[in-house]
LUMGURO-128004 format. One line per field, with one value per residue (C-alpha): residue number from 1; residue in one letter; x, y, z. Coordinates in steps of 0.05 Angstrom, whole numbers. Layout:
BEGIN
i = c(NUM,...)
aa = c(a,...)
xx = c(X,...)
yy = c(Y,...)
zz = c(Z,...)
END
This chain:
BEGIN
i = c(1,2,3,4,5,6,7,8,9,10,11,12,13,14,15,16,17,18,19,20,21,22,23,24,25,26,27,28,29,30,31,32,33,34,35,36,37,38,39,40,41,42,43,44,45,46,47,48,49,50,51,52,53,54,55,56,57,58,59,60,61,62,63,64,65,66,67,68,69,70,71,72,73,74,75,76,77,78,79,80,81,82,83,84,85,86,87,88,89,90,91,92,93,94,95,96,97,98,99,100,101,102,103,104,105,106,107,108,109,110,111,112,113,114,115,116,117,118,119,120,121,122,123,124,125,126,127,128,129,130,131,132,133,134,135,136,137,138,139,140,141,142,143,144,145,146,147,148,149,150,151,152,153,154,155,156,157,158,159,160,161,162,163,164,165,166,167,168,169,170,171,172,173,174,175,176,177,178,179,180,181,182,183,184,185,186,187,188,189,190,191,192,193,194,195,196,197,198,199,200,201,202,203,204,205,206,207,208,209,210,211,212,213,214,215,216,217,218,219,220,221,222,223,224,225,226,227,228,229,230,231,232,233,234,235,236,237,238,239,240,241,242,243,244,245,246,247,248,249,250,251,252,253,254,255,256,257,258,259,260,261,262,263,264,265,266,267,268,269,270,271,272,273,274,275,276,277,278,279,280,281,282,283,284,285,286,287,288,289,290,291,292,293,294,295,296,297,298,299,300,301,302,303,304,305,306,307,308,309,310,311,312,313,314,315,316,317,318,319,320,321,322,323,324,325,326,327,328,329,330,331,332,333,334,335,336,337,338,339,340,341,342,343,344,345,346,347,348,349,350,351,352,353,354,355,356,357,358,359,360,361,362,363,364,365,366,367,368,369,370,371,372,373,374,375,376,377,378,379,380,381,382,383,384,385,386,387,388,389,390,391,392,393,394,395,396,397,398,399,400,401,402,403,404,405,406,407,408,409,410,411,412,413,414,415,416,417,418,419,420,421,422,423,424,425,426,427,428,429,430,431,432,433,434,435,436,437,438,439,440,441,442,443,444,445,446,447,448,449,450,451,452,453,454,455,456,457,458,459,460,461,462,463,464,465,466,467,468,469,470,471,472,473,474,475,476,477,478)
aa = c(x,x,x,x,x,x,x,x,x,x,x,x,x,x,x,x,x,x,x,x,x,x,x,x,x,x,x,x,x,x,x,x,x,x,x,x,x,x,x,x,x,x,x,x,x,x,x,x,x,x,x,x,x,x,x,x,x,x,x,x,x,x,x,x,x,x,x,x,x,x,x,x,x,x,x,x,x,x,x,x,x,x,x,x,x,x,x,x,x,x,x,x,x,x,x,x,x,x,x,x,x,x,x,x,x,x,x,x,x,x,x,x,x,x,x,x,x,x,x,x,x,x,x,x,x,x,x,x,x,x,x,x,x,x,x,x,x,x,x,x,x,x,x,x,x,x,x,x,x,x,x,x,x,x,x,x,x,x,x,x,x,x,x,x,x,x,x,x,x,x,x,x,x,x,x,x,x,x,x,x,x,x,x,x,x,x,x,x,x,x,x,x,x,x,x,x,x,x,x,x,x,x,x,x,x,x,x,x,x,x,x,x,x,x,x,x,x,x,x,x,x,x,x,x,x,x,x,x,x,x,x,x,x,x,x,x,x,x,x,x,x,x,x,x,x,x,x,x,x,x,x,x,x,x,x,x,x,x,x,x,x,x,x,x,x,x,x,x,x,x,x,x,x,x,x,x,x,x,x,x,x,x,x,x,x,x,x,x,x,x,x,x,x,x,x,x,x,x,x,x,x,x,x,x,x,x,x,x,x,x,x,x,x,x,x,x,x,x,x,x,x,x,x,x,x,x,x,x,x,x,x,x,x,x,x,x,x,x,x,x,x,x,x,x,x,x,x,x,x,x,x,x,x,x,x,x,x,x,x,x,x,x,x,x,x,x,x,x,x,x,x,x,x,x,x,x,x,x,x,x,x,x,x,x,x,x,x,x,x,x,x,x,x,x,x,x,x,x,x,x,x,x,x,x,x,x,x,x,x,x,x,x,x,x,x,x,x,x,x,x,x,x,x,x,x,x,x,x,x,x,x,x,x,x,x,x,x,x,x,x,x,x,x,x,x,x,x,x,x,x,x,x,x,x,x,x,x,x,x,x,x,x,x,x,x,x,x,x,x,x,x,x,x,x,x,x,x,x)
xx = c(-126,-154,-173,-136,-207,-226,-174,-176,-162,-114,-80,-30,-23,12,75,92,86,155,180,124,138,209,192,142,188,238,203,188,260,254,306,298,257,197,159,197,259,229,279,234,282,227,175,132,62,39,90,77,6,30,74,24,-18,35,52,-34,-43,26,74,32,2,-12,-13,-7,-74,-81,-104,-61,-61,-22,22,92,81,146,147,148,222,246,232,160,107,108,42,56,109,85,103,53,87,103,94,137,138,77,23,10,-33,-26,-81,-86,-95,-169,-177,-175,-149,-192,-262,-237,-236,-258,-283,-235,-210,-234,-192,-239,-199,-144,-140,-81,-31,-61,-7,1,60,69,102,51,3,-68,-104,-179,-228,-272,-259,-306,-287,-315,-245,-179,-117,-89,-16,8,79,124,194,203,164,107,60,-10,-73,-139,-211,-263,-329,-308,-266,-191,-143,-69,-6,45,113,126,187,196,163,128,106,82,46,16,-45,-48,-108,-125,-89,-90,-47,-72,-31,-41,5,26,67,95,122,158,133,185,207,143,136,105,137,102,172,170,204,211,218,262,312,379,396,344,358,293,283,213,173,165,162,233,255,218,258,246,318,314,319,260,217,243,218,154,150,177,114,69,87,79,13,-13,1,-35,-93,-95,-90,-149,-201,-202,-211,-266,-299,-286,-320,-389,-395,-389,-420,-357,-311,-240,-213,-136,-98,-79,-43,7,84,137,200,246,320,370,355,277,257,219,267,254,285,315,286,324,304,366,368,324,346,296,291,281,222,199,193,159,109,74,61,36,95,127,88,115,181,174,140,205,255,232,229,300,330,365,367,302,241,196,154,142,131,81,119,85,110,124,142,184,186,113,131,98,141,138,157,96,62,50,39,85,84,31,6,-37,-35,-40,-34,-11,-22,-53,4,61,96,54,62,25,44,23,55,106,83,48,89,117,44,48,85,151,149,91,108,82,15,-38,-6,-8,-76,-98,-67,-110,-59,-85,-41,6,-5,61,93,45,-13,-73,-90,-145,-200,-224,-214,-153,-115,-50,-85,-138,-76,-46,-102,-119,-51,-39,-104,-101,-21,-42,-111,-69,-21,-73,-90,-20,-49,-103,-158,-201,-244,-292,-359,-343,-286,-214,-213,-266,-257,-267,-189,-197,-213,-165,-149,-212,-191,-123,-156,-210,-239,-233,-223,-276,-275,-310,-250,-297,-273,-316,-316,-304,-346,-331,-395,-367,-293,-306,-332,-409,-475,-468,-537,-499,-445,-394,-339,-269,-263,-325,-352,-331,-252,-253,-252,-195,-149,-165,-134,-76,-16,10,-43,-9)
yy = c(-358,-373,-445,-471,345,387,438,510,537,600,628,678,732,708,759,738,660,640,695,676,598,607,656,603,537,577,609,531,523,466,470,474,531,490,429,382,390,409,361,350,341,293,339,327,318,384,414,376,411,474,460,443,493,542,492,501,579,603,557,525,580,542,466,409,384,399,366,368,336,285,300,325,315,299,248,288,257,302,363,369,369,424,445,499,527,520,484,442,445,523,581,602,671,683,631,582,518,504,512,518,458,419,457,434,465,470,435,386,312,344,275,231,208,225,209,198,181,230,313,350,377,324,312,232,200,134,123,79,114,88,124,108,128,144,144,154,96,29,-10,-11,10,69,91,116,154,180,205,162,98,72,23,11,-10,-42,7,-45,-13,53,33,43,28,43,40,94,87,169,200,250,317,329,274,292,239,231,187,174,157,158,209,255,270,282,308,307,325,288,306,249,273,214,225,245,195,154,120,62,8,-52,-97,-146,-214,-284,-337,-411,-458,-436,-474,-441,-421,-381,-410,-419,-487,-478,-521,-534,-469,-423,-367,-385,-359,-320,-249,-267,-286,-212,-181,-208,-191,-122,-103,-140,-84,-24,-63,-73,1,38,-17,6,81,80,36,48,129,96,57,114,165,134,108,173,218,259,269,288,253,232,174,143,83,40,61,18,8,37,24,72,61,77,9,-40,-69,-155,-186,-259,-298,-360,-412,-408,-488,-520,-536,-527,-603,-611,-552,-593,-668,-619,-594,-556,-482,-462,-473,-438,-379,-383,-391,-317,-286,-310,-296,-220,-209,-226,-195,-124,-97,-62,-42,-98,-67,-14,-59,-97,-157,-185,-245,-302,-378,-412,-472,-482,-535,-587,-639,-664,-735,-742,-686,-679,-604,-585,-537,-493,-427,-379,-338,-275,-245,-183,-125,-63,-28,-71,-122,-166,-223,-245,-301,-341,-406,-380,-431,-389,-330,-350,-335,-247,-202,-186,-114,-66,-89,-154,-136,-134,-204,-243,-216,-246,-310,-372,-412,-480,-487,-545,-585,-619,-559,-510,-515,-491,-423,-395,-406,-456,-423,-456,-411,-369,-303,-325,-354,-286,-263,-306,-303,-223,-204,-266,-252,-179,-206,-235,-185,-135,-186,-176,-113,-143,-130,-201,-221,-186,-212,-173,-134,-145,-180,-240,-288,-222,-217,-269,-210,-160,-169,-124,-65,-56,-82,-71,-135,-203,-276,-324,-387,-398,-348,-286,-218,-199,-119,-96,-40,-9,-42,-115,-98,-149,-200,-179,-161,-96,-73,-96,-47,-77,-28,-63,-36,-65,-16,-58,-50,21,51,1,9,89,94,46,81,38,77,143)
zz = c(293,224,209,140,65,23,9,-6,-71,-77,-128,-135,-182,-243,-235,-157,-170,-175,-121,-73,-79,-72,4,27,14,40,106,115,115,51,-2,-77,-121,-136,-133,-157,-122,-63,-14,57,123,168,210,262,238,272,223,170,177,182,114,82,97,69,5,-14,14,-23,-42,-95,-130,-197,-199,-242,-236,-316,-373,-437,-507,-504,-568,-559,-484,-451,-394,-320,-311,-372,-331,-341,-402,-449,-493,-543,-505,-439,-374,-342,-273,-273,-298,-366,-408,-454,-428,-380,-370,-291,-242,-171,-130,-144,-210,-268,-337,-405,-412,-457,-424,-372,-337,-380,-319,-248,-186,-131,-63,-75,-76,-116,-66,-9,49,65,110,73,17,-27,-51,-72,-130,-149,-187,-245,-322,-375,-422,-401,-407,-418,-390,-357,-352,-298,-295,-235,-240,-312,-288,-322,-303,-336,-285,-320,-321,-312,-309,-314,-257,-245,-185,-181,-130,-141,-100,-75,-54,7,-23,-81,-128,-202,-223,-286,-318,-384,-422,-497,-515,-457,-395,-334,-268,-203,-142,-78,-24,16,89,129,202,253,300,309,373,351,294,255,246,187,196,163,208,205,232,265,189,147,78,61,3,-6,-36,-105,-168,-203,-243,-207,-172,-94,-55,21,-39,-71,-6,32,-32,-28,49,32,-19,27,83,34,9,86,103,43,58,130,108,52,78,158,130,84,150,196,142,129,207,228,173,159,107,103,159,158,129,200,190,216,211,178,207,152,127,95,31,53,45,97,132,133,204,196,263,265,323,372,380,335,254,191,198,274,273,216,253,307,261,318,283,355,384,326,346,412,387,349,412,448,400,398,468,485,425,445,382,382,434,427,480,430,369,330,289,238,179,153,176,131,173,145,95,41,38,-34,-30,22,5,85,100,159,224,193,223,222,291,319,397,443,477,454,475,442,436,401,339,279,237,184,141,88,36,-4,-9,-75,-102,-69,-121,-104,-137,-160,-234,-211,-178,-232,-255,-191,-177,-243,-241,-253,-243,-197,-132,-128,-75,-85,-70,-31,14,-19,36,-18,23,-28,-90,-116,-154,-148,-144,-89,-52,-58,-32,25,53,46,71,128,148,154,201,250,247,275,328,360,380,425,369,362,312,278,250,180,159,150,227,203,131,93,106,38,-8,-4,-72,-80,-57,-93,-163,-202,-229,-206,-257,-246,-249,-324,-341,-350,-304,-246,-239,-172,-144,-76,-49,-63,-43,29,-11,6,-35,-62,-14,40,39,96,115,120,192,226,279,348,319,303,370,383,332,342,405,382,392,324,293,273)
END
């Protein structure tokens, strides 16, 4: 509890490209002609290998890992950029810009931007996708497009971090920078029937509402607080993904490794699916005249265990308590949690207070901004969780990286002296952006070395070394 991979390069001869693509994608029995259509049925992860394999040795002869001017560049959604006459995801007649996967096209700009965690054409099986890396202008912003969306992420330092949501298949994405585009290719494979779920859930009264404690005006409904949950379990699994490969990489001295990570339980609409737990008995107002968040806990650990909807056994449930209450009339805090327990193999809960959810960003529009956000807690309205720091964006902060710490616990994992599983959980804001506010108002750049919330020399891996053997043979670890 928490007190308050390298990849070959191939290319085909120019005159088989489109024939060759069109035998691979269809010898690997996926529909559509090229890369952007390319629909993926789910595959087992030996497949998806194998797939892959074929997308970089054939199917992808030329890539989009090009450079272009960025006048009279159409947006990717339009059916792809053209420079004088020329496709910059395929081949056309006369001429063509592409490049095979890991080249790049034309000297020009050549470093103008420099992903540094992610390879054109690399294989991942989550859908959130974390892009780092180098550009060669001190500050600003960079745009970042997929399929017709744009969002811009700040370059602090020469520094730049982005989240891209993916689709099954191939994903074009493109940066934009000063007045040149930049592309790079991922290919997003759901994994096929995976063993092993992390279950999201929001927990209250047999009455609850879900609305959450917030200041008059402010948009606080049972919607808003599953949104928030929702992008918190897209957030938790790309954080899982990036930095235990990161910890993994420089404790053992290799490189390439894969993006394990936990698995999402998914709905229809590929979306995390948020469980309601309502207490069978108890109302919002009798759990909060209890104000006992251990027995809260309990209540969850219960509540999921004699549900017959899904295998708990086979689960890992991690959320919210939106019992955890300020009243504001006393401004008493109520039932508060932070907790975390289980087996390795399943079954396990962690949960934390709900008070501060209204602070997490509810879509990936939203992220830069509530990471940002000097805004002072209310005490009136929410308990300050910033571990002192007293803002919105260190309360978003605190609670994501926290909620996600005891989370892991329900796998049997304890604390940590450094890392993600110890107070470190605090600055997770550090990995998904690049600069930090201060207090005097002036930005703090965040370099990989500082990401924990440590000196620079120090260089603390997320994962310390006693949990990575653990979560390693974690069969929620996939």
């Amino acid at each position: 509890s928490r007190a308050s991979d390298s990849r070959s390069k191939h290319a085909l001869p120019s005159t088989s490209m489109a024939s060759e693509r069109a035998r691979c994608l269809a010898a690997a029995g996926i529909g559509g002609a090229g890369p952007a259509s390319a629909g993926f049925a789910k595959v087992s992860r030996q497949a998806a290998a194998t797939i892959v394999a074929w997308m970089i040795g054939g199917c992808t002869p030329r890539g989009t890992l090009g450079i272009v001017e960025d006048k009279g560049v159409a947006s990717l959604s339009e059916g792809g950029a053209t420079e004088g006459g020329a496709l910059v995801d395929g081949a056309t007649e006369g001429r063509t810009t592409d490049v095979a996967c890991n080249d790049l096209a034309g000297a020009a700009s050549l470093h103008l931007l420099e992903p540094t965690n992610v390879t054109d054409c690399e294989l991942i099986h989550y859908p959130l996708a974390f892009i780092a890396g180098q550009a060669n202008v001190e500050q600003g912003d960079v745009a970042v497009e997929l399929g017709g969306t744009v969002r811009s992420w700040p370059i602090v330092s020469h520094r730049f971090k982005a989240l891209v949501m993916l689709s099954p298949g191939y994903n074009h994405v493109r940066f934009q920078l000063d007045g040149v585009a930049k592309d790079l290719r991922i290919v997003y494979q759901p994994l096929e029937n995976p063993t092993h779920l992390v279950r999201l859930f929001l927990y209250m009264g047999s009455d609850g509402t879900g609305m959450l404690d917030t200041p008059p005006g402010v948009p606080n409904s049972l919607a808003d607080a599953i949104a928030r949950l929702k992008n918190d379990g897209l957030m938790w699994q790309t954080f899982f993904a990036e930095a235990f490969r990161r910890s993994r990489e420089r404790q053992t001295g290799q490189t390439g490794l894969e993006k394990k990570t936990i698995v999402l339980e998914l709905g229809s609409d590929a979306q995390p699916v948020v469980h309601l737990l309502r207490h069978d008995t108890m109302t919002q107002a009798d759990l909060w005249n209890r104000d006992d968040g251990l027995a809260d806990w309990n209540d969850v650990v219960r509540l999921v265990n004699r549900q017959t909807e899904w295998d708990a056994g086979q689960s890992l449930h991690i959320g919210f308590s939106l019992v955890s209450h300020v009243d504001p009339a006393t401004m008493a805090y109520k039932a508060g949690v932070c907790l975390g327990g289980g087996a390795p193999e399943g079954g396990g809960v962690g949960m934390c207070e709900g008070s501060n959810l209204i602070a997490h960003s509810p879509t990936l529009d939203e992220v830069v901004a509530r990471f940002s956000d000097p805004a002072p807690v209310d005490n009136m309205y929410n308990v300050d969780d910033s571990q002192d720091r007293k803002t919105h964006w260190a309360a978003y902060a605190t609670t994501l990286g926290c909620g996600f710490e005891e989370g892991l616990q329900g796998l049997g994992v304890a604390h940590a002296a450094t890392g993600i599983m110890s107070s470190d959980c605090g600055a997770m804001n550090r990995f998904f952006m690049a600069l930090e506010p201060r207090p005097d108002q002036t930005i703090l750049p965040i370099s990989q070395g500082i990401e924990t919330g440590h000196s620079e020399t120090e260089q603390i891996d997320w994962f310390h070394p006693d949990t990575v053997a653990l979560f390693e043979a974690s069969p929620f670890v996939q």
